[in-house]
C-alpha positions in Angstrom: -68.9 0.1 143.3 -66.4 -2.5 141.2 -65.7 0.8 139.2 -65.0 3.5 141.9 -63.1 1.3 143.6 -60.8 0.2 140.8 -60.6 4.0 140.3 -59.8 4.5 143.7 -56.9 2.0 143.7 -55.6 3.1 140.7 -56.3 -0.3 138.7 -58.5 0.7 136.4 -55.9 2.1 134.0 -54.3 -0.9 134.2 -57.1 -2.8 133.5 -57.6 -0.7 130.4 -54.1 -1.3 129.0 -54.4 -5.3 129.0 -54.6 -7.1 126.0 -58.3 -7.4 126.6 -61.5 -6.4 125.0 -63.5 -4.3 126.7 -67.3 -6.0 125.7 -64.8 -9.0 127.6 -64.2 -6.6 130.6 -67.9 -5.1 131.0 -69.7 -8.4 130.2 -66.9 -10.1 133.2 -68.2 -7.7 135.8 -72.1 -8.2 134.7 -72.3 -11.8 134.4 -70.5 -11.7 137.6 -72.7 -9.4 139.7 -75.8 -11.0 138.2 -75.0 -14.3 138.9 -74.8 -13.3 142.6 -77.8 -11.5 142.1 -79.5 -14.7 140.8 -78.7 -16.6 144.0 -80.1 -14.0 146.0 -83.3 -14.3 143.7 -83.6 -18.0 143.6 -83.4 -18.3 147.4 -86.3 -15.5 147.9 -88.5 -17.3 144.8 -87.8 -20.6 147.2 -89.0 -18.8 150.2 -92.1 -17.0 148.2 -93.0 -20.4 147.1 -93.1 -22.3 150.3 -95.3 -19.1 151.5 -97.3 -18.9 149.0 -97.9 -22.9 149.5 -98.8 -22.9 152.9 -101.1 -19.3 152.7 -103.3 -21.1 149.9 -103.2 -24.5 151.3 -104.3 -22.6 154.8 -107.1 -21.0 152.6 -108.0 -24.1 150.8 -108.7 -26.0 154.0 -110.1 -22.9 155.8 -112.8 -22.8 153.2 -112.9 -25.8 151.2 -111.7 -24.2 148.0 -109.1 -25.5 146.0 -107.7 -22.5 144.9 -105.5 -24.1 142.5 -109.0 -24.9 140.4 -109.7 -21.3 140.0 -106.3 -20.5 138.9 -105.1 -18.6 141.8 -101.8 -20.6 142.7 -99.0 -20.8 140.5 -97.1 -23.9 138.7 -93.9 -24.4 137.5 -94.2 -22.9 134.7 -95.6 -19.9 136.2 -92.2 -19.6 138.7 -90.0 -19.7 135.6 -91.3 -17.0 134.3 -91.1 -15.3 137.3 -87.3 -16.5 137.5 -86.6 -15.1 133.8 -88.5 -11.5 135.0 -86.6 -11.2 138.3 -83.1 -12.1 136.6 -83.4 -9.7 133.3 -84.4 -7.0 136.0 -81.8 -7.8 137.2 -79.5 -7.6 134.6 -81.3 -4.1 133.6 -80.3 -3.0 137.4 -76.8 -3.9 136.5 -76.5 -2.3 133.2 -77.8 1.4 134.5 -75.5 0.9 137.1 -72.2 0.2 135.0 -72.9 3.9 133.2 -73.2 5.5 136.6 -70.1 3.9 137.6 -68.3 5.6 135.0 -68.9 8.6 136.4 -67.8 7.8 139.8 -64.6 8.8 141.3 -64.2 6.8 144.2 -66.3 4.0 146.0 -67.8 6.6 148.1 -69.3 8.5 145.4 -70.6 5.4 143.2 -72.4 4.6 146.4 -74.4 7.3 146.3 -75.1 7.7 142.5 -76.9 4.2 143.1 -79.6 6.3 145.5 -81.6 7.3 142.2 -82.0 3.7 140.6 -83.0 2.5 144.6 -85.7 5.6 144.1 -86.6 3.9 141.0 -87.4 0.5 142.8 -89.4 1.7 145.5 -91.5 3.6 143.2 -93.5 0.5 141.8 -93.5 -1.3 144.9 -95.3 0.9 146.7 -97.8 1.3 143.4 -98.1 -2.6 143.3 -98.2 -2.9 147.0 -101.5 -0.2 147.8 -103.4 -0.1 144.3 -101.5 -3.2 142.1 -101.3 -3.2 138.7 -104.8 -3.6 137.9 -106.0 -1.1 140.4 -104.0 2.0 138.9 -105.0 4.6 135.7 -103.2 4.2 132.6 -100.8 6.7 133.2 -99.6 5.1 136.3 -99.2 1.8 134.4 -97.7 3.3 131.6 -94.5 4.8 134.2 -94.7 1.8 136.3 -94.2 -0.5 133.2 -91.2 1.7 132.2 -89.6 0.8 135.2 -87.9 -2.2 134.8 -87.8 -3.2 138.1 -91.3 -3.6 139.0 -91.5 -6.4 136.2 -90.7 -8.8 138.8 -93.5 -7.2 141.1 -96.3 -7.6 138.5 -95.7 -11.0 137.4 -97.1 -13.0 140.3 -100.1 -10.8 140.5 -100.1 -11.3 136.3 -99.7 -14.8 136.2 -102.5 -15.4 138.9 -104.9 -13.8 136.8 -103.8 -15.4 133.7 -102.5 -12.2 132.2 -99.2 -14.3 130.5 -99.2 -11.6 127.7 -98.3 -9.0 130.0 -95.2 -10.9 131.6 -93.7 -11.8 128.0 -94.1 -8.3 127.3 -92.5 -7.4 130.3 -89.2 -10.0 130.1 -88.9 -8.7 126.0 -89.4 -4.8 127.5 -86.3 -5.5 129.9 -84.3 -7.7 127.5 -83.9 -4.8 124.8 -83.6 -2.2 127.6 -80.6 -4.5 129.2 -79.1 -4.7 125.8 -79.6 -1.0 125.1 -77.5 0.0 129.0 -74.8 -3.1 127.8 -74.0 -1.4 124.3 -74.2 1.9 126.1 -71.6 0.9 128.6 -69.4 -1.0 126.2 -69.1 2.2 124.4 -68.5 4.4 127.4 -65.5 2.0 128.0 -63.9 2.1 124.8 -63.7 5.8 125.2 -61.9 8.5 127.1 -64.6 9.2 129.8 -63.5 5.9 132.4 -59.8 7.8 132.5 -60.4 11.7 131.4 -63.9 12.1 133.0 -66.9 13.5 131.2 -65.8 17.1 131.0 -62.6 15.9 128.8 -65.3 14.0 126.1 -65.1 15.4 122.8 -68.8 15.2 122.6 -69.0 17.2 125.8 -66.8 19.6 124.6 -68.7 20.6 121.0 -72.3 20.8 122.9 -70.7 22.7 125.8 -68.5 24.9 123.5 -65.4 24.1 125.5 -61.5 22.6 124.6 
C-alpha cells in the first residue's frame, strides 16, 4: 500500500533520486510496518495468555488436574518462542508483500494484489483449526509448513506437546525465507521495474522476445 501510493502521488521517483541507498529505503518501510505489526502481536499473545490462563486454571479446578504437570500449559519460555514465530511471519508477510508492491500502480491495485497472500493465511488456519498439525497426512504438513504463516498457528499446539524441534525449525524456515523476499526486493529496487514497470525489464524483454 506504502508503494502504490507513493506511485500514485508521484513521490516515488523522488524518493529514488535521493542520496539514499535503497537496502536503507526497503529495510525503512519493513522495520516500520513490522514494528506495528509486533504491537498488534504482542497485544493478542497478552490476550491469548490471560485465556489460556483462566481456560486451564478452569480445567485444573474443574477436575483436580494440574495441567501444568502434564505439560499442557505454556511458560515463558514457551511465549517467546511463540513471539519470535509470530514476528518473523511477520516479517515473511512483509517481505512478499514489498515484491507485489512493485507491481502495483496505484493504492487501489496494491490492495488487491494482497488478496493472494490473505488466501495463503487462511489456508493453514483452517487445516490447524479442524484436523491440527498432528491430525493431517504428510502431504498436508509438508504445504502447510511451506506457508510461512501458519508457523505462528502450530507453535502453541507444538510447544504443548513438547515438539520444540518443530518450532526452531519453523522460526529458521521463515528467517531464510524473509531474507530470501528482502534480497529479492532490494534488488527489484535498484532496478528499472519500480519506475518502467515489468514489461520495460530487460530480463522481460529477452524471455519474451520483445524491445
Amino acid at each position: 500500500s506504502s508503494i502504490g501510493s507513493e506511485k500514485e502521488n508521484k513521490t516515488l521517483e523522488t524518493l529514488l533520486t535521493m542520496p539514499i541507498k535503497r537496502t536503507s529505503i526497503v529495510s525503512g518501510k519493513i522495520v516500520a510496518a513490522a514494528v506495528v505489526g509486533l504491537v498488534y502481536g504482542l497485544a493478542y499473545m497478552v490476550g491469548m495468555s490471560i485465556y489460556m490462563g483462566a481456560m486451564t486454571g478452569a480445567i485444573s479446578t474443574g477436575s483436580g488436574t494440574d495441567l501444568e504437570s502434564l505439560g499442557l500449559a505454556l511458560d515463558l519460555g514457551d511465549w517467546a518462542l511463540v513471539m519470535v514465530s509470530m514476528f518473523l511471519s511477520i516479517v515473511c508477510a512483509l517481505g512478499m508483500c514489498m515484491i507485489l508492491g512493485a507491481f502495483a500502480k496505484n493504492y487501489k491495485s496494491a490492495q488487491t494484489m494482497t488478496l493472494p497472500i490473505s488466501i495463503l493465511a487462511m489456508i493453514p488456519m483452517f487445516v490447524i483449526m479442524f484436523s491440527g498439525w498432528y491430525g493431517c497426512g504428510g502431504f498436508l504438513q509438508a504445504v502447510v509448513f511451506a506457508i510461512p504463516f501458519s508457523h505462528p498457528m502450530m507453535a502453541m499446539q507444538s510447544l504443548m506437546y513438547g515438539d520444540v524441534t518443530l518450532v526452531l525449525a519453523g522460526i529458521a524456515y521463515m528467517a531464510v525465507f524473509a531474507v530470501a523476499t528482502i534480497l529479492v526486493t532490494v534488488r527489484m529496487y535498484n532496478s528499472d521495474i519500480l519506475i518502467t514497470g515489468l514489461g520495460q525489464n530487460k530480463w522481460v524483454q529477452t524471455l519474451t522476445g520483445r524491445k
